[in-house]
N, C-alpha and C positions, 0 to 999 in steps of 0.2 A: 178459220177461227180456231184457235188454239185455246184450249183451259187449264187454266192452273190447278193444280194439285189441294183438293180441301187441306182443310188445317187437321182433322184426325189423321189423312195419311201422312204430311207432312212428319208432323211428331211420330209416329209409329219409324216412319224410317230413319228419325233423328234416335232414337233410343236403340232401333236394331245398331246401332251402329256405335253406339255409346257405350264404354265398357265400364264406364260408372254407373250405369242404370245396373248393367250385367251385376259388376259388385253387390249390389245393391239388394236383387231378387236370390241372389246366393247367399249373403246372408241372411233374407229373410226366413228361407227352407231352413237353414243349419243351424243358427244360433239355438232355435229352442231345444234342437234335440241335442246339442251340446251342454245348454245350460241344465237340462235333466241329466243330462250323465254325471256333469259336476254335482251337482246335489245328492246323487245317490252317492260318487265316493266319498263325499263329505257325510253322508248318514251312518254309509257301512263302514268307516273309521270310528265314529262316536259308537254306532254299538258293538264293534269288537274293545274299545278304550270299556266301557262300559263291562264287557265280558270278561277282561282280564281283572278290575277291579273288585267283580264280585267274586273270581277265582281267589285272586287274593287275601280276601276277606274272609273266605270257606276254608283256605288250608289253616288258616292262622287260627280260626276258630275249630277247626277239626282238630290241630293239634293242643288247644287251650280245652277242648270237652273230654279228652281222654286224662288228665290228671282228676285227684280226686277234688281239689276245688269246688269244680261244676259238677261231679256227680249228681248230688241231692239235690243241685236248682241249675235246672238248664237254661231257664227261663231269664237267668241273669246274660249267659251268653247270649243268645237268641236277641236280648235287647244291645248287648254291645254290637252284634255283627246289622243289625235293624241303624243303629246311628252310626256307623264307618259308612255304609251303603249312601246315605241319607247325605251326610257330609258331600260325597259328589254327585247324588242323582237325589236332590229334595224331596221331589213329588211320587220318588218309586214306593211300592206296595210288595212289601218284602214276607214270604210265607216262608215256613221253616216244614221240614220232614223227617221225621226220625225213623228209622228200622234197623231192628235188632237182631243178630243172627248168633250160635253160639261158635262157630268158625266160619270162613272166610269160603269154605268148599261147598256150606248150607246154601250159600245164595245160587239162588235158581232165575231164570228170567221171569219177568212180572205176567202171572196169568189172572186176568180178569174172568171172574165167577157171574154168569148172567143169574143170579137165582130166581128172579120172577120172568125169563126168558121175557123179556119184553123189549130187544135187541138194545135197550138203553143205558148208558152208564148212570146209575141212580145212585145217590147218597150211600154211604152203610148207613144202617145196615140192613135194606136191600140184597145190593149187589156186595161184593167186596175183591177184594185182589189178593193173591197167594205166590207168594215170594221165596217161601222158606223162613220166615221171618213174624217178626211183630211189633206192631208200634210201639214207642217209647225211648229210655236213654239208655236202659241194660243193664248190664252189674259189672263185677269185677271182670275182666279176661276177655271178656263178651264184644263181637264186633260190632260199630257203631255206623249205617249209613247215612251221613246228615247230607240232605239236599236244601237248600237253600233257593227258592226260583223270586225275581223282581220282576214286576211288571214296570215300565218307565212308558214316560210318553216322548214321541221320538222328536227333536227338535226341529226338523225341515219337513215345509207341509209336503214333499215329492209324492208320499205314500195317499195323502188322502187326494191330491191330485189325479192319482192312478187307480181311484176305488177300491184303498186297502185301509185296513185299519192304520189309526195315529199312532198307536202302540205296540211295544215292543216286549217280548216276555223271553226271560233270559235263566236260564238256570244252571246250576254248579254242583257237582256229587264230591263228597271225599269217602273215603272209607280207611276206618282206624281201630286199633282193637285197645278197649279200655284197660287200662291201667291192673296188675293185680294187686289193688289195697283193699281186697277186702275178700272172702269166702265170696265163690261165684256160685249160682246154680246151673240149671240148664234151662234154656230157651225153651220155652214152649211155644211153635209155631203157629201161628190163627190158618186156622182152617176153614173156609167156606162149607156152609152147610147146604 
């Protein structure tokens, strides 16, 4: 009495043996870790595109804040370099930074001041940072550090896939010594107390 082969074995050895099945469980494995790769180099293109634009926008505006112009209202640059940004990333949240040095040798690396030692970065004026410097646009002669940082939101959902934030925070320094139109004084450095 001989028996034939059930229908599960059957098909199991119709597919070991089929190299379109094989095709098939191969690209099952690879396609998604492909199509994540693709997504990321399509992310990290947009925000280097993104990073060069906000560079652009910083030298152009570093060099339009050191004439005397914007001396007296920065406020007016600040809002042109807020809509260049705008024009190609809508929804970015663009902060501006000013610090003041009276040359170029004052600037020291940023030391954070804990003053209520409560190991936290707390608002000023709390805590504060000490640079060699001081907040604002400066005077005549005076070096100017504008940083300009945008927050955007990133266009390919890859990052919230992966438990990261959807946003992107990009920032740009120039540094430029203002213009002599005017009697300069001296910097007086903020000093943490």
């Amino acid at each position: 009495m001989t028996r034939r082969p059930s229908f599960m074995r059957r098909l199991i050895r119709r597919l070991r043996r089929s190299e379109r099945g094989t095709a098939f469980i191969e690209f099952a494995l690879t396609a998604p870790v492909f199509l994540m790769v693709l997504l990321g180099i399509f992310d990290f293109c947009w925000q280097m595109y993104a990073q060069q634009v906000l560079q652009g926008v910083v030298a152009k505006a570093g060099r339009d804040a050191t004439l005397e112009g914007f001396a007296a209202d920065q406020s007016a640059l600040d809002d042109a370099v807020e809509t260049r940004v705008k024009k190609v990333f809508a929804n970015a949240t663009v902060t501006f930074n000013r610090r003041v040095f009276d040359d170029y040798s004052d600037i020291r690396p940023l030391r954070w001041v804990d003053s209520n030692a409560n190991g936290i970065q707390d608002p000023s004026p709390e805590d504060c940072w000490e640079d060699g410097g001081r907040q604002g646009n400066g005077g005549a002669d005076d070096v100017v550090q504008y940083t300009v940082s945008m927050r955007f939101d990133r266009v390919l959902p890859l990052w919230r896939m992966l438990g990261q934030p959807q946003y992107a925070t990009l920032s740009s320094t120039t540094l430029l010594r203002n213009q002599p139109f005017a009697a300069g004084g001296e910097v007086e450095p903020e000093i943490c107390g």
